[in-house]
C-alpha positions in Angstrom: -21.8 -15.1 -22.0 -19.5 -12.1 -23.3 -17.5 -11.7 -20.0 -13.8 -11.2 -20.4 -11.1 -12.9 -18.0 -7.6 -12.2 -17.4 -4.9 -14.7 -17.3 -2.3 -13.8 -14.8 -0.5 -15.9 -12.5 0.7 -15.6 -9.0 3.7 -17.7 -8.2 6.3 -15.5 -6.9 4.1 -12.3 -6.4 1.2 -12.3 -4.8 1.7 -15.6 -2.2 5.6 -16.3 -1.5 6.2 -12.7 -0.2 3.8 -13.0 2.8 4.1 -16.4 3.2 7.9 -16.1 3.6 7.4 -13.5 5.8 4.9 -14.9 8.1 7.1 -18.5 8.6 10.3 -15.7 9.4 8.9 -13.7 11.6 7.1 -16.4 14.1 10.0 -19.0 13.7 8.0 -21.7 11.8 10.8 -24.3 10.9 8.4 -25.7 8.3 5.8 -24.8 5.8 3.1 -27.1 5.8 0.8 -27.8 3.4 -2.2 -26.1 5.0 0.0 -23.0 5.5 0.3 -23.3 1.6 -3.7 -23.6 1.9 -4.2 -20.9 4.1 -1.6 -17.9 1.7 -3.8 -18.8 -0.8 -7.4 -18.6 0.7 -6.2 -15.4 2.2 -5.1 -13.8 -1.3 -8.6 -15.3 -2.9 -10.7 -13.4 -0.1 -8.9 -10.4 -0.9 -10.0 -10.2 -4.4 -13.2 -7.8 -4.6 -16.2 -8.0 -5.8 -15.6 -5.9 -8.7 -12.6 -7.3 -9.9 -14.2 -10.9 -9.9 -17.0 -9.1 -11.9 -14.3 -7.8 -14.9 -13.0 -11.8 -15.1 -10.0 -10.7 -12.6 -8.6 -13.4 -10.3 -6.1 -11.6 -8.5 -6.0 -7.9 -6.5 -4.8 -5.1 -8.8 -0.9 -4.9 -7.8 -0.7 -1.6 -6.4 -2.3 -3.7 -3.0 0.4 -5.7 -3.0 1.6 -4.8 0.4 -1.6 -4.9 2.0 -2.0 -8.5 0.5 1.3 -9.4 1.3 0.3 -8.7 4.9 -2.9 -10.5 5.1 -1.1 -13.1 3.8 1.5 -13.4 6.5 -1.1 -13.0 9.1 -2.8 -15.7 8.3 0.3 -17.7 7.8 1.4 -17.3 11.6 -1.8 -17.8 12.5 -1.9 -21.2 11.3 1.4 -21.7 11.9 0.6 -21.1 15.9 -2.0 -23.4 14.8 -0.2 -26.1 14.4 2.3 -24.7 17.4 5.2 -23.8 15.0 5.8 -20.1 16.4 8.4 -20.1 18.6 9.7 -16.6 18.1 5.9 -14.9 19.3 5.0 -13.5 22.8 2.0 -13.0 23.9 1.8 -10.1 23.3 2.6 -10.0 19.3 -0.2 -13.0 19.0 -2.1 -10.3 20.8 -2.1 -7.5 17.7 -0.8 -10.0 15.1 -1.4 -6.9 12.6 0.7 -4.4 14.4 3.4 -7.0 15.0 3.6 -7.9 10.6 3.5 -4.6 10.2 6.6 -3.4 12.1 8.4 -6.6 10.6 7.4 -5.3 6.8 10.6 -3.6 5.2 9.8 -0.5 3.7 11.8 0.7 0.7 12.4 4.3 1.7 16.0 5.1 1.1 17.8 7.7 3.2 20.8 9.5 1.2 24.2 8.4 1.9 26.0 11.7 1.3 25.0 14.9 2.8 24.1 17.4 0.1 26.4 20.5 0.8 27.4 23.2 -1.0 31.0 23.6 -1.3 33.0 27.5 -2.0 36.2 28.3 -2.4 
C-alpha cells in the first residue's frame, strides 16, 4: 500500500529508564511481569497519531523525558497495585506526577571553579 515504516527498537531507551525509575522511587523489591506490561502500554499510548501515520512505532526522542515519566507513573502505579510501594505517602500517591518529577535527575551542570579574573 506504499506506506513506509521504521525499524527501531526500544530496549534500553525508551522503557528501562522509567521503569527503573518508577520500581526506585516507590521501593518496589520486584518487577513483575505486568509492571513489564504496563512500561510498555504506557510508551505505545504515547506514540501519536501522526507518527503511527508515517510507519513510526516509537515517540521521536527528543520526548524522551516526558516518556520516561509516564512510564514511571504508570509503573508505581501498578506497582501500588499489587502493594509493592513501600517508600510512598499518601501524599506522593496523591500527585504521583509532581512526586516523578522531583525524583527525575536533571543534567544541568553547575561549574566547579569560579571564573575570576586574576592581575598582578
Amino acid at each position: 500500500d506504499g506506506r513506509v515504516f521504521y525499524p527501531t527498537q526500544c530496549n534500553n531507551m525508551y522503557v528501562f529508564p522509567g521503569l527503573g525509575l518508577g520500581a526506585t522511587v516507590c521501593g518496589a523489591t520486584t518487577i513483575s511481569d505486568r509492571m513489564l506490561y504496563i512500561a510498555a502500554e504506557a510508551l505505545a499510548n504515547y506514540v501519536t497519531e501522526e507518527e503511527l501515520a508515517c510507519g513510526k512505532v516509537f515517540p521521536h526522542i527528543s520526548k524522551i523525558r516526558d516518556v520516561s515519566h509516564r512510564v514511571a507513573v504508570a509503573v508505581i502505579k501498578e506497582a501500588i497495585r499489587e502493594g509493592q510501594a513501600p517508600n510512598l505517602t499518601a501524599k506522593d500517591i496523591e500527585d504521583l506526577d509532581s512526586f516523578v518529577s522531583k525524583k527525575m535527575y536533571d543534567p544541568v551542570y553547575v561549574p566547579l571553579v569560579e571564573k575570576r579574573q586574576v592581575t598582578i
